[in-house]
C-alpha positions in Angstrom: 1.7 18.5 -20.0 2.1 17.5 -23.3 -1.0 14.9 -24.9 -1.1 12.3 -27.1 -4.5 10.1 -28.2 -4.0 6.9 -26.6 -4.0 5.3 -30.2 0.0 5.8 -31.0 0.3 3.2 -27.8 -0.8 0.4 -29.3 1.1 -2.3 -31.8 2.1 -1.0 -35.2 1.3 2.2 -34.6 2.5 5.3 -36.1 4.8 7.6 -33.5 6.4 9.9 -36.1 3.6 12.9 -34.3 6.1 12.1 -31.3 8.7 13.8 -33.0 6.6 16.2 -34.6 5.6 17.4 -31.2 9.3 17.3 -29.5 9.4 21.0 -29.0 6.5 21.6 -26.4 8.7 18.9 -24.7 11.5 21.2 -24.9 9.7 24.2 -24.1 7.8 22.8 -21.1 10.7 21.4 -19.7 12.9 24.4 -20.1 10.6 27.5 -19.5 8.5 26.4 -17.2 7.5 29.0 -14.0 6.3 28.5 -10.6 2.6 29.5 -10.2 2.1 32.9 -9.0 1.9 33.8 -5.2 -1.5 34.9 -5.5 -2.6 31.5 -7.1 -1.0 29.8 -4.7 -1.9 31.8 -1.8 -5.9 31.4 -3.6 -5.7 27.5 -3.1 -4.4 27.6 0.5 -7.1 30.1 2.0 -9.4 28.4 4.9 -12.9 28.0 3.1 -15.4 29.1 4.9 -19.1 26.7 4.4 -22.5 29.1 5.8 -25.8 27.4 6.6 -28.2 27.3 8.6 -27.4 24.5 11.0 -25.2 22.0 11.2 -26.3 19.1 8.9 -26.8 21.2 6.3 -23.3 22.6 6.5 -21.9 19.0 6.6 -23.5 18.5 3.7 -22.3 21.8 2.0 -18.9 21.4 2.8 -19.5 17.6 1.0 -20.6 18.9 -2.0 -17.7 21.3 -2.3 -15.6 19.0 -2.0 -16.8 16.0 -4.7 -17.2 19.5 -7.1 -13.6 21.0 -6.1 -12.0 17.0 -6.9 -10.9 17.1 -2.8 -12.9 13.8 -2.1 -13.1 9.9 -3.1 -17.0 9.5 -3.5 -17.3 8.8 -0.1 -18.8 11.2 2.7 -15.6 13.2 4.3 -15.2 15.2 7.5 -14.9 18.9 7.5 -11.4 19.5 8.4 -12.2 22.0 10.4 -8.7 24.0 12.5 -10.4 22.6 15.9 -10.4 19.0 14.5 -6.8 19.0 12.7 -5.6 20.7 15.7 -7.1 17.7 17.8 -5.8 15.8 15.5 -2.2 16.9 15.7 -1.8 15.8 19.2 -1.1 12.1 17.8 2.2 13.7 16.2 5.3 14.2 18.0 6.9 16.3 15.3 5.3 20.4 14.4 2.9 20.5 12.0 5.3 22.5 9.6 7.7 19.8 9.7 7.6 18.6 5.8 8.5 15.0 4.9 8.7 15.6 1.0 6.8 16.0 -2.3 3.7 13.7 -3.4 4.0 12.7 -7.0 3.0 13.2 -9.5 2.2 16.8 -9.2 4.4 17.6 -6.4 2.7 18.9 -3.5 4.7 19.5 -0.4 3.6 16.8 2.2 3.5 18.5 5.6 3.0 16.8 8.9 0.0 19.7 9.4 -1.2 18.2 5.7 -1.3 14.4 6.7 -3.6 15.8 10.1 -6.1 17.0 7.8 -6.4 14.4 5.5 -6.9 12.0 8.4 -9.3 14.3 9.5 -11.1 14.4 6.5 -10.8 10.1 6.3 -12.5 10.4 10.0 -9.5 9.5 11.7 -8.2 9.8 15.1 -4.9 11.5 16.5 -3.4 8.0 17.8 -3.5 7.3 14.2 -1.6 9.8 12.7 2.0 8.5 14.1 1.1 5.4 11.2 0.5 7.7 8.7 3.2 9.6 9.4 5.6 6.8 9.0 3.4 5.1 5.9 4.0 8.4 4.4 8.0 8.5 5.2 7.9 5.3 3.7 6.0 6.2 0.7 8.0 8.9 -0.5 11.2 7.0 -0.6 12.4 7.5 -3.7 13.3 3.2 -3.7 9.7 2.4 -4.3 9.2 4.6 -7.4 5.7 6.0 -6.2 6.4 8.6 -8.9 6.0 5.8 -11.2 3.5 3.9 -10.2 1.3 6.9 -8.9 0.8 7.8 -12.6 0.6 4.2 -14.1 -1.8 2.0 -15.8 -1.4 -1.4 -13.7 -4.1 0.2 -10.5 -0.9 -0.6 -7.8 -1.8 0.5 -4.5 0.0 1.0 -0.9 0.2 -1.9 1.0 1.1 -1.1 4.6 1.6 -3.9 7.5 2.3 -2.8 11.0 4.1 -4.5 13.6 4.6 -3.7 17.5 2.5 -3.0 20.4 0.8 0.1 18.6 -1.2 -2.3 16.6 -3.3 -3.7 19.6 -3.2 -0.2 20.7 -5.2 1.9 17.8 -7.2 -1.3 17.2 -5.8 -2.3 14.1 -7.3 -5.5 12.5 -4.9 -8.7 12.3 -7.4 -11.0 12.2 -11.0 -11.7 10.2 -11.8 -8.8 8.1 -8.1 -7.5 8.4 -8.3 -6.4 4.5 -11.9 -4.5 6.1 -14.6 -3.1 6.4 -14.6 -4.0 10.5 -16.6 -1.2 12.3 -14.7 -2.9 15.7 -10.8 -2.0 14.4 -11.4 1.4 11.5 -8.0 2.8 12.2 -6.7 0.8 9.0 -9.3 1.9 6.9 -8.8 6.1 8.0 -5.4 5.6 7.6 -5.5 3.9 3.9 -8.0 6.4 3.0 -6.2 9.7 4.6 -2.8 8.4 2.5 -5.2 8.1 -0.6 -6.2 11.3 0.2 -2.6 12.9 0.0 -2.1 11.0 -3.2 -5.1 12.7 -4.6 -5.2 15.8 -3.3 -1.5 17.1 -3.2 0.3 14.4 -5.5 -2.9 15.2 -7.9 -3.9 11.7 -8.6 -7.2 11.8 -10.2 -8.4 8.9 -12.0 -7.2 9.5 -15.7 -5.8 13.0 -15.5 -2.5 11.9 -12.9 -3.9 7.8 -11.9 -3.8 6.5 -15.0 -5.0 3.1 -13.8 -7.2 0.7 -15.5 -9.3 -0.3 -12.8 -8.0 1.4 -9.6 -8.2 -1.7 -7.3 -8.7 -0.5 -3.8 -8.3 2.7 -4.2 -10.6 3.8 -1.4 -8.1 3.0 1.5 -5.6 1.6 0.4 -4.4 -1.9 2.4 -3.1 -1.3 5.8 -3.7 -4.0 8.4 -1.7 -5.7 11.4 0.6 -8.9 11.5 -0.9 -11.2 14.3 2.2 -11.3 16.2 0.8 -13.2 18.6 -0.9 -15.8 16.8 2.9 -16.4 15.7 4.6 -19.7 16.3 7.4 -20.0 18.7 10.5 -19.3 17.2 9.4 -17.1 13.9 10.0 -13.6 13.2 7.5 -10.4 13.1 7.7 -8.9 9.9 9.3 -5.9 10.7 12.3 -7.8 12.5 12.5 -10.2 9.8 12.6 -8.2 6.5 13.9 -5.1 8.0 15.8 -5.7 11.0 14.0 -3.8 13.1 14.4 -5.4 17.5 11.3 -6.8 18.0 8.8 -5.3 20.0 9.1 -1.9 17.7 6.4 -0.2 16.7 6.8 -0.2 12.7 5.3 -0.7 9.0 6.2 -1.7 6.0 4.9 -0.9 2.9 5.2 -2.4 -0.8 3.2 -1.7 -3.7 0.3 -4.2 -5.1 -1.8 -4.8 -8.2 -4.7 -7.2 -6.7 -5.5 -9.4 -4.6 -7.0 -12.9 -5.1 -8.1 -16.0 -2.0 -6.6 -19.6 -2.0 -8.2 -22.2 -1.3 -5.6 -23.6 0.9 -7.3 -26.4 2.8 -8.1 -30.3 0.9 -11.5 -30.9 0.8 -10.9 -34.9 1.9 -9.5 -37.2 4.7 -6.1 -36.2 3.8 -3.3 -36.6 6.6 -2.1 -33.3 8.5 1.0 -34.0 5.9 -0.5 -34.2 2.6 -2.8 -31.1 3.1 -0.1 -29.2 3.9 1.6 -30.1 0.7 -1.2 -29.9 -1.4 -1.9 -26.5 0.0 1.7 -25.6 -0.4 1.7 -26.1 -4.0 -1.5 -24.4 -4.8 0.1 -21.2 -2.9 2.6 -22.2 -6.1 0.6 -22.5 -8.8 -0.9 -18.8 -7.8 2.5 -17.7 -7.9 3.9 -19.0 -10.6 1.1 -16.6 -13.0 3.5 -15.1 -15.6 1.2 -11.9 -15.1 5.1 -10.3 -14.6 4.6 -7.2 -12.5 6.5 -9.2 -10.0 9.4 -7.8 -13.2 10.0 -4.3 -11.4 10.7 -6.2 -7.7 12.9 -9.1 -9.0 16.1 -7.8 -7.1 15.3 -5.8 -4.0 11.3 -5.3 -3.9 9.0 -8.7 -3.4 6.5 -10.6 -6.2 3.8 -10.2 -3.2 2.6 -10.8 0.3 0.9 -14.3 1.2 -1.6 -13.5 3.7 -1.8 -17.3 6.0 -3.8 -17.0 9.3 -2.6 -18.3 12.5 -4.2 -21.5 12.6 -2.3 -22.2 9.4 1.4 -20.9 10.6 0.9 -22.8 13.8 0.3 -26.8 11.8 3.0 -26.2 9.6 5.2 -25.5 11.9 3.7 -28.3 14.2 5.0 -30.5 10.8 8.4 -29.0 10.8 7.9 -26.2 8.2 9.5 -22.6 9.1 9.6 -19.1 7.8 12.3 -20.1 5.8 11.7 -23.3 4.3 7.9 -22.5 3.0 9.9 -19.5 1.4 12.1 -21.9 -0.4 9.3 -24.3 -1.3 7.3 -21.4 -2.4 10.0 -20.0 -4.5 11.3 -23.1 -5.9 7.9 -24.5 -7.0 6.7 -21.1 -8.5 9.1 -21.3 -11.2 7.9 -20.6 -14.7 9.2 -22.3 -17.4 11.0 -20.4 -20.4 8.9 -21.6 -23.1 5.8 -20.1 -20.8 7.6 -16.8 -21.3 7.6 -17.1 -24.7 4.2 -17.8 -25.4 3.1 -15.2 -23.7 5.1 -12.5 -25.0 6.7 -11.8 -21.5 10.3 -12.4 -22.4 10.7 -8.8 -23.8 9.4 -7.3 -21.0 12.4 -8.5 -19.0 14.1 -7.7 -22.3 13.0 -4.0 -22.2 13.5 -3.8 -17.8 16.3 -1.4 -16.9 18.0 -3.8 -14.2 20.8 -5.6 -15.7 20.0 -8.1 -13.4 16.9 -8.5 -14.0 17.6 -9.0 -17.8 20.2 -11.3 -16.9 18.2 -13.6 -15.2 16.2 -14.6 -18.5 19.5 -17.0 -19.0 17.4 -19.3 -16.2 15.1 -22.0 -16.8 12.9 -22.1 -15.4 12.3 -18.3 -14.4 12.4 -17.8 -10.4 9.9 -14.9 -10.0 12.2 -13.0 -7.8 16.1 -13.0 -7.4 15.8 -15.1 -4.1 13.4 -16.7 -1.8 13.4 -14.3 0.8 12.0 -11.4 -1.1 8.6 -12.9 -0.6 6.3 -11.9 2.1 5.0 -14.2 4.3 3.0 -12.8 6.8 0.5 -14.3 9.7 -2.9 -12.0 9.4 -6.4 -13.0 8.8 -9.5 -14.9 10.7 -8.4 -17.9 12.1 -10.1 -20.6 10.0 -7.8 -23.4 8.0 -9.2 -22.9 4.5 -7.3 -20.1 3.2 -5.0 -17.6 2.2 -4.4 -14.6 0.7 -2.4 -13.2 -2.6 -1.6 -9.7 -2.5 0.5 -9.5 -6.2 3.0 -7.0 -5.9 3.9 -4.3 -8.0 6.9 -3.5 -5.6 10.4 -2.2 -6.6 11.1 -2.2 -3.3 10.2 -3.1 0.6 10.2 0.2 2.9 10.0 -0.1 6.4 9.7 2.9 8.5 9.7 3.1 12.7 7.0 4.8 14.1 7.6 7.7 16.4 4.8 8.7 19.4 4.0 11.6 20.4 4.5 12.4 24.1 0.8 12.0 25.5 0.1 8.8 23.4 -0.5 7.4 26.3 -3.3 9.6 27.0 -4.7 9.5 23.5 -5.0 6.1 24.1 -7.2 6.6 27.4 -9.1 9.1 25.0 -9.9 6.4 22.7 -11.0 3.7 25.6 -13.5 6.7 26.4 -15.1 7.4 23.0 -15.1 3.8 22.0 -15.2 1.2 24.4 -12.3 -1.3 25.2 -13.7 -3.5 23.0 -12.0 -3.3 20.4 -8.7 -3.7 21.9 
């Protein structure tokens, strides 16, 4: 690693030290060397916590972790071989089975791996067939996680889940999708067991390989459900709509973000059914139409964000005619930003400077469409069902991965397990 004070980054700067320094470049690129095997056979020994009873060794084992940089802050559970072993039984693939290489450092992401980070998130095995597939998704090389692991604009997974597994591991499509709900945790253990692997083998620490600002949700990530049922007749799940996936599969998708803001969606007066829709139609717009521009690396084939409308919401506009597709168009037509925006706020040369020719092409339109097309956007029925609002999730996405989920062969009885340990109320 070669480092620089952040101060040649800013305007006007001098970057002649840049070229001073090109040679540890050069060197570090061309005589680099694999640690040795008895470093690397140090860091993968079982660690072995003595005390005299239990709680004290839970505690132990915490502080080991927050001083060895294996934690988030938050309590974790000792991944002990008895629980990742337990935890294993929710995958239908070997534990050695490897599904690639978390950036930025490069650790080798192992089915056996994503077990004990869910373990350590206090997960359960009929999670670990999301993760598994959140992770797939992840690593494609489409959605530049390499990238935006290491930089400064705090983007974050975004997973949403489609089929019958989401009833089935209790995952949250309604209030309190975004969490905390202590009825449905499986999204919050399996955002936080993916942050986890980005930490721990991709070597994401805040300012060392995270290099952002303000690391928005970077405790668990954002995984919830699509209310499929709280859908109105005649539109699409998510994963059948954006990825063609038959419906009925269980699936995710995941995108990158950078925040996350509520609209107020409802009026406030004795509008007709019409007119509030409208209204809240176009201050869905306004939101959009931001020239905040990280909406720049998804302009061709990723998405400017996912708007979050609950099912109350889907089900009167399309009562008044609206569909999937036409609030897409309205969306996308009405979040236009006007040229001369652009150039007030400097934003022009960061299409300028993009490395899409398409993307630079398109600042020949005015007004500026925040993506290529309408149907980049994500619309997606999930949240408490109450009229007033929705939710913004700004992406940060080059791309829009889905990934099927695959079950192991006793999911079925993982999910009597479950019913066992914590009630069927949550389902």
């Amino acid at each position: 690693m070669v480092t620089f004070p952040m101060s040649i980054f800013l305007p006007e700067s001098d970057i002649s030290v840049l070229e001073a320094r090109k040679q540890e470049f050069y060197d570090g690129l061309t005589r680099w060397q694999p640690e040795r095997t008895e470093a690397a056979a140090e860091r993968g020994r079982m660690i072995t916590v003595e005390a005299a009873d239990y709680e004290h060794a839970l505690v132990r084992f915490n502080h080991l972790a927050i001083s060895e940089l294996w934690g988030d802050g938050l309590p974790l559970w000792p991944p002990t071989p008895q629980r990742v072993q337990w935890i294993l039984r929710g995958a239908a693939s070997p534990g050695s089975h490897a599904l690639g290489t978390m950036p930025p450092r490069g650790g080798i992401v192992t089915v056996q791996e994503c077990a004990v980070a869910l373990a350590m998130a206090g997960g359960r095995p009929e999670y670990l067939p999301v993760l598994l597939a959140t992770v797939a998704a992840f690593l494609d090389p489409s959605t530049n996680s390499d990238q935006l692991q290491a930089a400064s604009g705090s983007a974050f997974p975004v997973v949403i889940v489609n089929g019958p597994i989401r009833r089935q591991i209790r995952l949250n499509s309604g209030f309190g999708c975004l969490g905390p709900d202590p009825q449905r945790p499986a999204g919050a253990s399996i955002g936080r067991a993916l942050r986890l692997l980005q930490q721990n083998l991709g070597g994401a620490l805040p300012g060392i390989g995270a290099m952002a600002n303000y690391g928005g949700m970077r405790y668990t990530n954002a995984v919830f459900a699509e209310d499929e049922e709280g859908l109105p007749r005649g539109w699409l799940a998510h994963g059948t709509e954006r990825h063609g996936f038959e419906a009925g599969t269980n699936s995710i998708s995941l995108i990158f973000a950078s925040g996350a803001i509520n609209v107020r969606r409802r009026s406030a007066k004795k509008e007709t059914a019409e007119e509030d829709a409208l209204q809240g139609m176009h201050r869905m717009a306004d939101f959009l139409r931001t020239p905040n521009l990280h909406c720049i690396p998804g302009w061709t084939d990723g998405t400017p964000g996912v708007l979050m409308i609950p099912n109350i919401v889907a089900s009167r506009m399309a009562e008044l005619g609206w569909t999937q597709r036409s609030m897409r168009e309205f969306l996308w037509e009405h979040s236009k930003i006007p040229l001369a925006w652009l150039v007030r706020s400097g934003s022009v040369s960061w299409i300028e400077a993009d490395s899409n020719p398409a993307t630079r092409a398109s600042l020949g339109l005015d007004p500026w469409p925040i993506a290529a097309k309408p149907e980049n956007l994500i619309l997606t029925v999930a949240g408490g069902g109450h009229p007033t609002n929705s939710y913004w999730l700004q992406g940060y996405s080059p791309a829009v991965v889905g990934r099927e989920i695959t079950l192991a062969s006793d999911h079925d009885a993982l999910l009597a397990e479950a019913d066992r340990d914590l009630g069927r109320g949550g389902r």
